[in-house]
C-alpha positions as CSV (number, residue, x, y, z in Angstrom):
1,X,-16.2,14.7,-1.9
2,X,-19.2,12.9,-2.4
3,X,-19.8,12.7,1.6
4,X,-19.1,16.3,2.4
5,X,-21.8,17.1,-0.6
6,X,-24.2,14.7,0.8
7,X,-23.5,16.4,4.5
8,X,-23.9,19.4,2.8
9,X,-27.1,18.5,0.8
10,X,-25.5,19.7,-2.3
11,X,-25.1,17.8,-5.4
12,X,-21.8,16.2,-5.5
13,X,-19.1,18.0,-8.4
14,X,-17.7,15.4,-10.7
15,X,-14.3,14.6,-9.2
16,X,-11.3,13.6,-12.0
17,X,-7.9,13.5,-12.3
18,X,-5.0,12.3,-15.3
19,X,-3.2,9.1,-14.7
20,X,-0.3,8.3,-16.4
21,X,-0.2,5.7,-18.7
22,X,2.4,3.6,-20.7
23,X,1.6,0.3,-22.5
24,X,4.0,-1.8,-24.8
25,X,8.2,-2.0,-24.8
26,X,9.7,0.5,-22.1
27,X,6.4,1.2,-20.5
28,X,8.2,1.0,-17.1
29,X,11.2,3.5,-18.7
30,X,8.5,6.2,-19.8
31,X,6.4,6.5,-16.7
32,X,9.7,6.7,-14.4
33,X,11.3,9.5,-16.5
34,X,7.8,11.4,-17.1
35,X,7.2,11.1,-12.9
36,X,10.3,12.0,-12.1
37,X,10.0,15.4,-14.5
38,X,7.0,16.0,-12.5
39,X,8.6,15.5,-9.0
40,X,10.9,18.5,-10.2
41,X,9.0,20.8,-11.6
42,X,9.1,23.2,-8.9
43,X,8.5,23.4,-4.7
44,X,4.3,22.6,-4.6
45,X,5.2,19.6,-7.2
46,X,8.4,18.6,-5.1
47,X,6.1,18.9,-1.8
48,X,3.5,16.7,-3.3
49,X,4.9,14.2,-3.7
50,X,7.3,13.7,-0.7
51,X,3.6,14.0,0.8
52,X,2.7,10.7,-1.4
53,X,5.9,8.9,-0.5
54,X,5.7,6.9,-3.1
55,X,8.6,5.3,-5.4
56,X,9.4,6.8,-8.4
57,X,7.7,5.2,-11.1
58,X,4.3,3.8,-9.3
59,X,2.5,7.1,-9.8
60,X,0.2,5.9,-12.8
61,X,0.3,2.9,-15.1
62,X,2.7,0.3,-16.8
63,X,2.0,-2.4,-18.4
64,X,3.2,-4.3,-21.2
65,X,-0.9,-5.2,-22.3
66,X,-4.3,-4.8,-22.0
67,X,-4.7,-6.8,-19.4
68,X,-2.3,-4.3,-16.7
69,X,-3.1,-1.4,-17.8
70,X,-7.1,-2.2,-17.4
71,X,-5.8,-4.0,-14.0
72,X,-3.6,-0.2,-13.1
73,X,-6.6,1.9,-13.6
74,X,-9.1,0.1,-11.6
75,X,-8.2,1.8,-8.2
76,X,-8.4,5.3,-10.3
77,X,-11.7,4.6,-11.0
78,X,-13.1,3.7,-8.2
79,X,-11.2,6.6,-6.7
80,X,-12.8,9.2,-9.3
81,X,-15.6,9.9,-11.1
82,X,-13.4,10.4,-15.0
83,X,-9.6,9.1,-14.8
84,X,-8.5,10.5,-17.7
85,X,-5.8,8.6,-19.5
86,X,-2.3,11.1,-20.2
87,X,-0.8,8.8,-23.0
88,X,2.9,8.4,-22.5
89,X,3.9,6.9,-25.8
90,X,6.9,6.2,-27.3
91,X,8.1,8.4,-30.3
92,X,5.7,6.7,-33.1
93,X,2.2,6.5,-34.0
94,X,2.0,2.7,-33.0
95,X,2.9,3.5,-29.5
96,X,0.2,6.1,-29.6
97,X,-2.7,3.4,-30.8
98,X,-1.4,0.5,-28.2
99,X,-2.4,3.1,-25.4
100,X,-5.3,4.4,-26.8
101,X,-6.5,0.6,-27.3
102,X,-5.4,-0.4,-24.1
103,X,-6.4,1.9,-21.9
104,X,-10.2,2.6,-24.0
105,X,-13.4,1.3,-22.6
């Protein structure tokens, strides 16, 4: 983007995207099943990514801590301008927070 706007002699757009993201216990479990959901959804999702041809599961971010989750988005953000962090928490409020923590500047 930002070569075809310099080419261009236009100011680059603000590129961005979501990455999934999963922190704590069953991190791993909850990025699979959310990814594979998305794989389904219907033919330009299913088309996308067999495109990718990627394993299920390494479409976004798990990580038990900090530390991998900070170490997952670096290639998003030097791909992009904003990642924006899609929490994938578990089903209570301290799964919520553990993501938000981990994943914050």
């Amino acid at each position: 983007m930002h070569e075809g706007a310099q080419d261009a002699g236009v100011a680059p757009p603000v590129t961005a995207l979501y990455v999934r993201v999963a922190v704590g216990p069953r991190a791993s479990q909850r990025l699979r099943a959310e990814e594979a959901r998305y794989r389904t959804i219907n033919d330009g999702h299913r088309r996308h990514f067999d495109a990718m041809d990627v394993p299920l599961g390494s479409v976004g971010v798990a990580a038990p801590a900090r530390p991998g989750v900070l170490d997952g988005l670096r290639p998003y953000r030097s791909a992009v301008d904003l990642p924006i962090v899609r929490v994938l928490a578990a089903a209570n409020a301290l799964s919520l927070v553990a993501v938000a923590e981990a994943a914050g500047p």
